[in-house]
C-alpha positions in Angstrom: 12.5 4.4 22.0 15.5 3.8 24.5 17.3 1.7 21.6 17.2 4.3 19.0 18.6 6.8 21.2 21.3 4.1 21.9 21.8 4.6 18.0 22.9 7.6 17.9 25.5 7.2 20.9 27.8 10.5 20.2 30.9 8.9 20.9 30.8 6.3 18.4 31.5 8.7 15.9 35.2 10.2 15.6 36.5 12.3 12.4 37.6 15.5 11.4 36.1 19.0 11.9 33.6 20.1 9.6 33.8 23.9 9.1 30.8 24.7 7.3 28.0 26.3 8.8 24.4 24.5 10.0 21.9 24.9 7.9 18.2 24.6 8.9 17.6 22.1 6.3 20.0 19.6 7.7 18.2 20.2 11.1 14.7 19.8 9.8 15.6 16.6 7.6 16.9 15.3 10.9 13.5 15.7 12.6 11.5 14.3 9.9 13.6 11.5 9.8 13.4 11.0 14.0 10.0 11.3 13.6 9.5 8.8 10.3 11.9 6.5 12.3 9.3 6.7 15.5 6.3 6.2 12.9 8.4 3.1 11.9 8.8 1.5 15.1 5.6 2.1 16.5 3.7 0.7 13.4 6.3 -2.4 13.6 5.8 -2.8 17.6 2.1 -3.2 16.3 2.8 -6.6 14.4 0.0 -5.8 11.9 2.4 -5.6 9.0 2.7 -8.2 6.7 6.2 -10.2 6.1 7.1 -8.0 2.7 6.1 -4.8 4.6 8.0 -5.6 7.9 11.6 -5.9 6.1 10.5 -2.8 3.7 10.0 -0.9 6.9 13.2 -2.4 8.5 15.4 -1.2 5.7 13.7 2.0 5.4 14.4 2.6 8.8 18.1 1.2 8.6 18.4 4.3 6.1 17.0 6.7 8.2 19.7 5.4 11.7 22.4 6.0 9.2 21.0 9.4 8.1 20.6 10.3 11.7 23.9 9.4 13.2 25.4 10.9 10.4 24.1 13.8 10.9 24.7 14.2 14.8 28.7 13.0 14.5 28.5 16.2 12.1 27.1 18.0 14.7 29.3 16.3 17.3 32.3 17.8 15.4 31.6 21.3 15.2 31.3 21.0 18.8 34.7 19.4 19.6 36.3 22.4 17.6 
């Protein structure tokens, strides 16, 4: 769990400000994607899966890093302002 929140290191993201308000949404599709990221891992750690459903899961979960991070540099920006 360490590594992923290595992922989303804050300070790896710099852009400009985003105005627009937080919605709840963004926050709860955050969350689901954390948690289906966790789900990911652990059920990877396991070594149960097969080949085919090992890399499926490691792209899936590729996608959901890149959701993530995006999601807190947007946060990180409406902080900075």
């Amino acid at each position: 769990m360490e590594y992923l929140f290595g992922l989303f290191s804050a300070s790896r993201f710099m852009a400009k400000a985003d105005t627009s308000p937080p919605s709840e949404s963004s926050t709860a599709s955050f969350e689901s994607a954390l948690r289906e990221l966790e789900a990911i891992v652990q059920a990877m750690e396991t070594g149960d899966t097969s080949l085919e459903a090992a890399l499926a899961s490691y792209e899936r979960g590729v996608a959901l890093v890149r959701q993530c991070q995006d999601t807190l540099a947007a946060a990180e920006r409406k902080l900075q302002m």
